[in-house]
N, C-alpha and C positions, 0 to 999 in steps of 0.2 A: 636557319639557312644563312650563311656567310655572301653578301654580295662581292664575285670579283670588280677590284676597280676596271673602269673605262679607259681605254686609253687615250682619251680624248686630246692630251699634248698632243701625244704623235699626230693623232689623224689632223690638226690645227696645223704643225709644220710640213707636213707633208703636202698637205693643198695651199700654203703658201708658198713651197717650191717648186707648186707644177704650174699654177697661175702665174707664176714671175715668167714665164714664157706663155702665158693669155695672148691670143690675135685676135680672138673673136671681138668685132664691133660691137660696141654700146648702143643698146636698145635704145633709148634715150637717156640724155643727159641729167644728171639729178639736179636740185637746187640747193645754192648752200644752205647748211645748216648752221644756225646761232641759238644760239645761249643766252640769258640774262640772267643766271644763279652766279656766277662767278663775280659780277662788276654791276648788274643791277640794270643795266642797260643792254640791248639786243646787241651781241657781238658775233660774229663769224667764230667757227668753231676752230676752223684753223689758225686764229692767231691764238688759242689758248693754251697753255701746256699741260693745266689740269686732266688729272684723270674723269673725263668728266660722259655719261654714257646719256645719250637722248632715246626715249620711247614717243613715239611720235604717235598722234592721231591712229593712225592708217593698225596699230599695233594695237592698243587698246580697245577701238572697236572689234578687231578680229577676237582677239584677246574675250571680251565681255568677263570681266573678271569677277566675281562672287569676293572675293577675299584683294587685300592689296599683296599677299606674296604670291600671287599667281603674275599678276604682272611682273612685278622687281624679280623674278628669277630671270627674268631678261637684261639681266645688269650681272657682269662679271664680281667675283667678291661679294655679293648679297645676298644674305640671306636672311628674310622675313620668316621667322617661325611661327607659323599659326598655331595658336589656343585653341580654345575653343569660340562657335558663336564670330564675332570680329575679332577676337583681342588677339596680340601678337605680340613676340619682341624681336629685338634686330643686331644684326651680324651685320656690321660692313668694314673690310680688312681687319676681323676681333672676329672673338668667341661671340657666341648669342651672350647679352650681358646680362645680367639680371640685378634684383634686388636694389632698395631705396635706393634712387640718385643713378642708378645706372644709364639711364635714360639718356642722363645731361650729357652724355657722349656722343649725341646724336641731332643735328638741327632739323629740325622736321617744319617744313614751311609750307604758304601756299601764297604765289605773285608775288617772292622776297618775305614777307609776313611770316614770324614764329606763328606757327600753330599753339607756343604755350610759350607764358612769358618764361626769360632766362632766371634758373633757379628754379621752375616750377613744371618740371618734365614730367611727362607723361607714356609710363612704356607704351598703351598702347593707343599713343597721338595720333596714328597715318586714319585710323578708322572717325574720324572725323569730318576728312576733307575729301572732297565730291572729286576724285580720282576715276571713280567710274565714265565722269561727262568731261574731265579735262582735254587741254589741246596737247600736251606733252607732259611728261615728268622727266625733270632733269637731275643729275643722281652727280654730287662730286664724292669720288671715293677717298679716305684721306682727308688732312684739315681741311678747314675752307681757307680763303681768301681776308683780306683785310673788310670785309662789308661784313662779316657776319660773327666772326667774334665767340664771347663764350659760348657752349652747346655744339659747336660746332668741330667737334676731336678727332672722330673715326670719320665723319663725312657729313653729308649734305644731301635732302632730298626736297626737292620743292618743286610742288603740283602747281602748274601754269594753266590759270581757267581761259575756256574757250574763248575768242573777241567775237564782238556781232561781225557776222554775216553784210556782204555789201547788197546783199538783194536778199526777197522776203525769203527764208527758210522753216520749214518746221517737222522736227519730225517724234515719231511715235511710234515706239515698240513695247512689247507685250513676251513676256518669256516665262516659261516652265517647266521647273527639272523634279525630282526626288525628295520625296520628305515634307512634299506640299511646299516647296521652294516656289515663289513667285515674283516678280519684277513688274514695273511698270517705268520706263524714260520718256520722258516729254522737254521737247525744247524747242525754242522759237525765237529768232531772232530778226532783225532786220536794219539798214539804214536808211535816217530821209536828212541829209542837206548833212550837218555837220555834228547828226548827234546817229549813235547807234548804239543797238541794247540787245541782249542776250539771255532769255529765260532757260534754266536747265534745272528739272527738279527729276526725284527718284524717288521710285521707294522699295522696299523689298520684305517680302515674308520666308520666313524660314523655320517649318515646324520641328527641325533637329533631328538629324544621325541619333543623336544618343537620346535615352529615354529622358524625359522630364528638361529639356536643352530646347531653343530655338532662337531666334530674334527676330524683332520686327525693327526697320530701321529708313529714316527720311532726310534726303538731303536738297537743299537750294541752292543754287546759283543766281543770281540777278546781277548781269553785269552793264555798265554804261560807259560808252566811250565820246569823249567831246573834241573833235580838232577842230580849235580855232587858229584864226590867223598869227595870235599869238601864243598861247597858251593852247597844250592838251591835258587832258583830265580823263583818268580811267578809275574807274570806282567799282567797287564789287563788295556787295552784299552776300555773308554765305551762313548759312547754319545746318543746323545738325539734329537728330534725337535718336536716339537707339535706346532701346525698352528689351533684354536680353535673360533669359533664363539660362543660365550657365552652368555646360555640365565639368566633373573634376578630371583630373588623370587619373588613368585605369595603372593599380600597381600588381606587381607581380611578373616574375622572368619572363618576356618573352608573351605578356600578358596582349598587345594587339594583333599576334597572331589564332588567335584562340576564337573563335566564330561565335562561341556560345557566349563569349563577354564582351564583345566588341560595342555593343551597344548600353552598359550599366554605367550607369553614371551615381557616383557614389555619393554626389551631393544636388540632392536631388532641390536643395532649398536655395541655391546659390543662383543668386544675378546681380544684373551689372544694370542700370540707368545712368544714360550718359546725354550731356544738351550744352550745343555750342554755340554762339553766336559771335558772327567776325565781319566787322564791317572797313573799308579805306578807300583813299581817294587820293590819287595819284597826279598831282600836278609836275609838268614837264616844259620848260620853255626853254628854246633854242635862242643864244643871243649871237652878238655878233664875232666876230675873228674863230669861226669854231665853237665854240663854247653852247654847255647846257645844265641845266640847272633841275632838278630834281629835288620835291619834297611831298612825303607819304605820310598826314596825320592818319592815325587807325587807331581803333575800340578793338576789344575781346572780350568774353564773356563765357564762361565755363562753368556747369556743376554735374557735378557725379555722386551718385552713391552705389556702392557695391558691397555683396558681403562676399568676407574674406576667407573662401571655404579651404583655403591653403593652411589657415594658422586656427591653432585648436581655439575650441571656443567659439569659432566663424564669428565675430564680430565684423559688426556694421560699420563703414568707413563712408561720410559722406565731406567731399570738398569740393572748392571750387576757387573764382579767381576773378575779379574784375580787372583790365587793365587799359589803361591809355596811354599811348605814346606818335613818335613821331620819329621815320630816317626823311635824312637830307642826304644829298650828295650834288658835287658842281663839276664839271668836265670841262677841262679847256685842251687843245689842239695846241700847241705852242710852238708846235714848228710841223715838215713832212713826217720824222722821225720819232715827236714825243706827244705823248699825249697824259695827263696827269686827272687824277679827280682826289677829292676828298671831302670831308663828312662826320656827321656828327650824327648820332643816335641817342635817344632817350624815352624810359618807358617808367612808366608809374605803375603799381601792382598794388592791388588789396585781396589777400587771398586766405581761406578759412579750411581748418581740419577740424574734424570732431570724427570720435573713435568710440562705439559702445558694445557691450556684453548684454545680449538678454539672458544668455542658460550658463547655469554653472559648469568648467570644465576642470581642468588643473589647479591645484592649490595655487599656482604661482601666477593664476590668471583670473583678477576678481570680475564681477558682473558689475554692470552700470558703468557708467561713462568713463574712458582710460585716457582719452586726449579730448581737446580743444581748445584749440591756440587759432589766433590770428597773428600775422604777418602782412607787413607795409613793407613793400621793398622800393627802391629805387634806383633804375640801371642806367649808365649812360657812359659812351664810348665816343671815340673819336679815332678817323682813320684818312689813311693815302694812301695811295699806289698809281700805275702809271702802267706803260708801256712803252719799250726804247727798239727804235728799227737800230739796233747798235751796228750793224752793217748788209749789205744787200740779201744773206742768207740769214743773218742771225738775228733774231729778235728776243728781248729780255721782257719779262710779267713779272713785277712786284707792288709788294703791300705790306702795309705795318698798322696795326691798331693799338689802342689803350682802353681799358674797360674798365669802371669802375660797378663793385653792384653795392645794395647798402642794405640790410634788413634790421628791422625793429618789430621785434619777436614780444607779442604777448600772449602769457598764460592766464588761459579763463578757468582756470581750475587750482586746487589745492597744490602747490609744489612739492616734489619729492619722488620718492620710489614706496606709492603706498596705493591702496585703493582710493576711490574718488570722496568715499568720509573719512579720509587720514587714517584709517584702520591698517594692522600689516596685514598681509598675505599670508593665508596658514603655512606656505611653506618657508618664510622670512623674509624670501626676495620677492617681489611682484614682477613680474615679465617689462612691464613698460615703466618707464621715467620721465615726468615732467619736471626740462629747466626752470628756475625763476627767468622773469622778463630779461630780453637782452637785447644787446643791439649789436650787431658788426660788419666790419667792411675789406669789400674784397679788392684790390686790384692787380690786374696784370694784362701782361702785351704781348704780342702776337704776331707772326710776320709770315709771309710766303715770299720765294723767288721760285724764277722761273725760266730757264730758257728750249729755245725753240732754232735749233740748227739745221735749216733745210738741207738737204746732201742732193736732192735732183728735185727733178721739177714735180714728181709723187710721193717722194720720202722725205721725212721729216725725222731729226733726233729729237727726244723730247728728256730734260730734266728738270726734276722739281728739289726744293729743297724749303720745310714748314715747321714753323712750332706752333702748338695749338695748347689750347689748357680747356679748363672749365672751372669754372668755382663748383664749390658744393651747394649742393641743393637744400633747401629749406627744411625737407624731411630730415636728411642727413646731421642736419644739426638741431631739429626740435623733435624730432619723433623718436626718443632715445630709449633703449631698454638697460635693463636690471640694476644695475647701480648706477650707473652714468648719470649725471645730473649737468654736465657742461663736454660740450663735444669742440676741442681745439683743431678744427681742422684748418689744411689749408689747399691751394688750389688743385687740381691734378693736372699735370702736362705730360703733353706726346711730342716726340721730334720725329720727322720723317725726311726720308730721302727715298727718291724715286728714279727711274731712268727707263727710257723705253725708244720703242719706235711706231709709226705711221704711217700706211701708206695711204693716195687714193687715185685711182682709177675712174673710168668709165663706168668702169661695171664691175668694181672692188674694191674694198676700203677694209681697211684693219688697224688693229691696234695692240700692240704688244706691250706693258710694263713691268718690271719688275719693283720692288717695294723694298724698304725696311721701316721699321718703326718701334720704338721705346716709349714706353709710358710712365712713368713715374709717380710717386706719391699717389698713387692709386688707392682711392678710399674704400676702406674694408671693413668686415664685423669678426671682431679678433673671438678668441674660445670664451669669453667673459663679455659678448656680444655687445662691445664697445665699438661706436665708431672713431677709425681712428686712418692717418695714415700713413700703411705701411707695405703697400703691393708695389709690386711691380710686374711689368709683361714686356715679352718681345714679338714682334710679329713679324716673318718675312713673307712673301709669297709673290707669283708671278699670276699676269693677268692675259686671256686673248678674247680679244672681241673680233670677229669677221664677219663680211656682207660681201658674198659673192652672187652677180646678177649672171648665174650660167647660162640664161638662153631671155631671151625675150618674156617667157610663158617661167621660166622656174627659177628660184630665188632659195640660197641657202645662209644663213646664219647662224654662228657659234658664239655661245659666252660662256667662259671658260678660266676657273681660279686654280691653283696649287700653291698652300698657305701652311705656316706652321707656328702657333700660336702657343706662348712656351710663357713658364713662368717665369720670373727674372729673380726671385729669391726665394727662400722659403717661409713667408708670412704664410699663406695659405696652403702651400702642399711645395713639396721638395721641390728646390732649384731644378728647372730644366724638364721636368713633365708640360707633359701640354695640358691649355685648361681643356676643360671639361667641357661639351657640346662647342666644338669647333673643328667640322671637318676639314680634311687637308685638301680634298677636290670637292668642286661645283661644277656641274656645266648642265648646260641645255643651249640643243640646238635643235632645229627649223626648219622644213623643208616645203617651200609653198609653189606650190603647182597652179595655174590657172590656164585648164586645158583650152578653155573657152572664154570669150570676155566678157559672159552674164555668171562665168562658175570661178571659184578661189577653193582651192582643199591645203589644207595645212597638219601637216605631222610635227609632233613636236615630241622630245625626252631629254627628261630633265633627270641627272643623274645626280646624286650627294652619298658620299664617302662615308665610310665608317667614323666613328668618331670615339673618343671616350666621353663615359656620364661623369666621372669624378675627377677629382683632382692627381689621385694615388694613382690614378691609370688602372687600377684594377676591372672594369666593367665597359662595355661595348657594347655601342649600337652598333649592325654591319652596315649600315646603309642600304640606300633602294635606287631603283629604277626606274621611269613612271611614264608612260605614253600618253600622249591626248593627242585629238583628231578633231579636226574643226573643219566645217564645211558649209561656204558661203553661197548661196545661190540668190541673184537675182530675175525675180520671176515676172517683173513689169519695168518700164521707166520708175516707176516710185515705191513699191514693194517688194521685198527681199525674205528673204529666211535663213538662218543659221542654224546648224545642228552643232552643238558641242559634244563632245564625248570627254569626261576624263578618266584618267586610272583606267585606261581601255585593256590592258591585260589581266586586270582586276587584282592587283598587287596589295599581300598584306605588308603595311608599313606604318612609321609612326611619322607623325607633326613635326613631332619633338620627343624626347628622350631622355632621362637623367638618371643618378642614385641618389636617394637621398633616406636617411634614416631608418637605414638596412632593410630598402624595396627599393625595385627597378618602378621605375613612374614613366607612364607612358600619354602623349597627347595621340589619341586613333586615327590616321589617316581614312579617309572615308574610301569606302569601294567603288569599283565601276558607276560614276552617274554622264544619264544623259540628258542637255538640255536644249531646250527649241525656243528660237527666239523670232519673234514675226518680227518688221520693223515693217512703215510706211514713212517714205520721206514725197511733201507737197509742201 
């Protein structure tokens, strides 16, 4: 069944040209909204010109999201492709990326903090951090800014944990859906004089859609906030565990429409153990003439092991990562019109792979240990930027960094392209290569500009213009296959230009961009499964996010992409196809009713584009269409209940989609489920 596209431009300019004649008064007035992903410090959203999208409290609770791309589809240009179980990978203004290193195109943070040191990315990072109990997620689409540096290419997502509460709070809900799916949130906060503190823990069971699949998974928050008369200190303790039975993609044409397969899971031995711990402490002191000063020591602490039921042989991959480091940043006020900061970053990294075979598969893939290497890296940058009122409408945002990373590569194993007792492979090549020991170093710089040319006292022009890079990842240059014994690569960079517009109102706020973007030296795995680099991509596409308050009682929102993601040569598939799993439309929009003020009902559909699986263009998902219905009722001052419904038309669909070695592969979108959530807040 072919989905027709939506035509959700239209319906977005149409109701931005019947609102521009809006009389209706504002229900009430909103509060501004600010940021700290962009500069680190709590900013008004309006003086920013980034493409930058807030999910605010009020969204996430309604929301109660089981997965992190249920939320982020609330972000124009995003798309979280859910796996199976948590894992995911991410589109934001790109194709979904995949394979070693792909990651590194994406800063996945939580309160400014990588989620994983630079260099050591992880597709699926966001399933770590307690997104479920945060106070917002703030999403930059496009590079970042001068504070964040390499990882930071196609964009920026960084979960902002809750702050204590000024009076005692604590609340407690209780939810269950499908498949033995269960939840438990607890959290408890309070202030007394000049210190307050914030408990948010979670857990969740999930006995799996597909046969032999589930997860069990627990997350903390502890957070503490100190204002003193001179100094503030906010500190946040967070970790993680997820214990996951993973099931594979269903192959075969057209294979999750099929009822009688929807639930096989072909690998029935595969799972994922994952455990994070991240701790920092956030000193802040306000000095005189303006000025503020800002320094965040922080730990990390990662291990995983999974088996790799993607790659024949399903070998066991366990790694992980210790790191410490430390941002600064100083702010000074130096006049009405300028304002300047700048900063220095530095992180230490000790981080470990090991790679094994228990069952014989393929000649060219021996049993027993194929990797384990250890890696010392050492990362540190320096950066500025500012803000210029260059005249009463016009205001300018810039920033420039330098990054240096430094890796010292050793191999705990036999070197070469052989089995792990120096034996060859019956077929003569062995799939994997260990370099000898190495050491090397990356550096490069980074800038954004930006301006912001008010045109009336509700519109705003907005232009950007960024280069962004990333060094190569660690895998990318020691986890090498078939002959490769030395991987010369170097950094990959994106240039972007953007321009758009902004309105806000009363009771309306929008935002319209358009994009382009180049990426260069894009690192690849050529026919002789070398890394090497030699891609290139272009990316254009236009963006609408809208917030129309049409009555007191009803509330509609649109996020809305049209994007075309194209090759720029022919290293991997002919100049000028588009890649592969990157549709040309996104949207999902919102429609919340609260007939009564103990009741909230919310409709939501989210719609995604056909796409192609390959590079050749020959193969197609058609895309889908998907309803949910959420329905909030407060049934005392302190307890409430929520029904979720999703896939309410019970639409057959996939996660995700691809070809690959001649079968369609498919991730199964789940059917119609419904879930009920008690909550008590005292």
């Amino acid at each position: 069944m072919t989905t027709k596209p939506t035509p959700f431009l239209v319906l977005a300019l149409s109701t931005f040209a019947s609102v521009s004649f809006a009389t209706e008064p504002a229900a009430k007035a909103k509060p501004e909204l600010v940021s700290v992903t962009a500069n680190r410090v709590e900013k008004q959203l309006k003086e920013q010109s980034l493409a930058i999208s807030i999910i605010d409290k009020q969204d996430i609770d309604n929301m109660g999201h089981t997965h992190i791309s249920e939320i982020l589809s609330q972000t124009p240009g995003v798309w979280i492709s859910r796996g199976n179980g948590q894992e995911h990978l991410t589109a934001i203004r790109s194709a979904v990326l995949t394979g070693t290193g792909s990651c590194g195109a994406f800063y996945f943070a939580e309160d400014g903090i990588p989620l994983r040191a630079p260099g050591f990315c992880n597709v699926n990072g966001l399933f770590d951090v307690n997104a479920e109990q945060a106070e917002r997620i703030e999403v930059i689409r496009g590079p970042g800014t001068a504070v964040h540096g390499s990882n930071a290419l196609n964009g920026v997502i960084n979960v902002i944990s809750a702050a204590p509460s000024t009076e005692p709070e604590t609340h407690l809900s209780l939810e269950g859906g499908p498949h033995e799916y269960g939840r438990v949130k607890f959290s408890h906060s309070d202030t007394s004089g000049k210190h307050g503190y914030r408990l948010s823990a979670q857990g969740n069971h999930d006995g799996g859609y597909k046969d032999d699949s589930g997860f069990d998974q627990q997350k903390l928050n502890v957070r503490h906030d100190y204002h003193g008369d001179i100094w503030s200190i906010q500190s946040l303790l967070a970790a993680s565990n997820l214990n996951q039975e993973t099931a594979g993609y269903l192959i075969g044409k057209d294979a999750y429409q099929d009822n009688s397969r929807k639930r096989e899971n072909p690998n029935p031995e595969a799972f994922r153990n994952s455990k994070s711990l991240r701790f920092y402490s956030r000193f802040e002191r306000e000095g005189d003439k303006d000025s503020r000063f800002v320094v965040t020591p922080y730990f990390r602490a990662t291990e995983m092991e999974f088996l790799q039921h993607f790659l024949p042989g399903t070998p066991l991959e366990e790694n992980g990562e210790r790191s410490v480091g430390v941002q600064t940043a100083f702010y000074q006020n130096y006049s009405e019109n300028v304002t300047l900061y700048n900063g220095f970053d530095m992180e230490v990294t000790k981080a470990y792979l090991e790679q094994s075979q228990a069952q014989a598969s393929f000649a060219s893939f021996p049993t027993g240990q194929q990797y384990d290497y250890d890696v010392d890296a050492l990362y540190s940058a320096w950066f500025i930027g500012g803000d210029w009122q260059a005249a009463e409408r016009t205001k300018i945002n810039f920033g420039a960094r330098y990054d240096i990373q430094f890796y010292d590569y050793q191999n705990n194993m036999l070197s070469g392209n052989t089995a792990a007792d120096g034996s060859a492979c019956p077929s003569g090549t062995c799939r994997y290569a260990r370099p000898i020991d190495d050491k090397q170093r990356f550096r490069n710089s980074s800038f954004n500009l930006g301006l912001i040319q008010s045109i009336s006292a509700n519109t705003d022009l907005l232009a950007n213009a960024s280069h962004g890079f990333r060094a190569p990842q660690a895998a990318e240059l020691y986890r090498l296959q078939a002959q490769q014994l030395s991987a010369e690569l170097d950094e990959e960079s994106l240039n972007s230009v953007e321009a758009g517009f902004r309105g806000t109102w009363p009771t309306l706020s929008y935002r319209v961009a358009m994009y382009w973007m180049q990426k260069d030296d894009v690192i690849i795995q050529d026919s002789n499964r070398r890394n090497i680099n030699n891609g290139k991509t272009l990316d254009r596409g236009i963006e609408a996010d809208f917030n129309w308050q049409l009555s007191p009682s009803l509330q509609w929102q649109l996020q809305a992409s049209y994007s075309k993601h194209q090759y720029g040569n022919d290293a991997l598939a002919p100049e000028g196809n588009e890649l592969d799993t990157a549709p040309r439309q996104l949207a999902s929009t919102r429609l919340r009713w609260q007939p009564f003020a103990n009741s909230t009902v919310e409709f939501e559909v989210q719609y995604q584009g056909r796409y192609y699986l390959d590079g050749d263009n020959l193969y197609r998902y058609p895309g889908h269409t998907l309803g949910n219905l959420r329905w909030r009722q407060q049934l005392s001052q302190q307890l409430y209940s929520v029904l979720r419904i999703n896939n309410v038309s019970d639409e057959d669909y996939a996660e995700r989609a691809d070809y690959a070695f001649g079968n369609y592969r498919y991730f199964v979108g789940e059917p119609r489920a419904a879930y009920l959530e008690l909550g008590l807040d005292f």
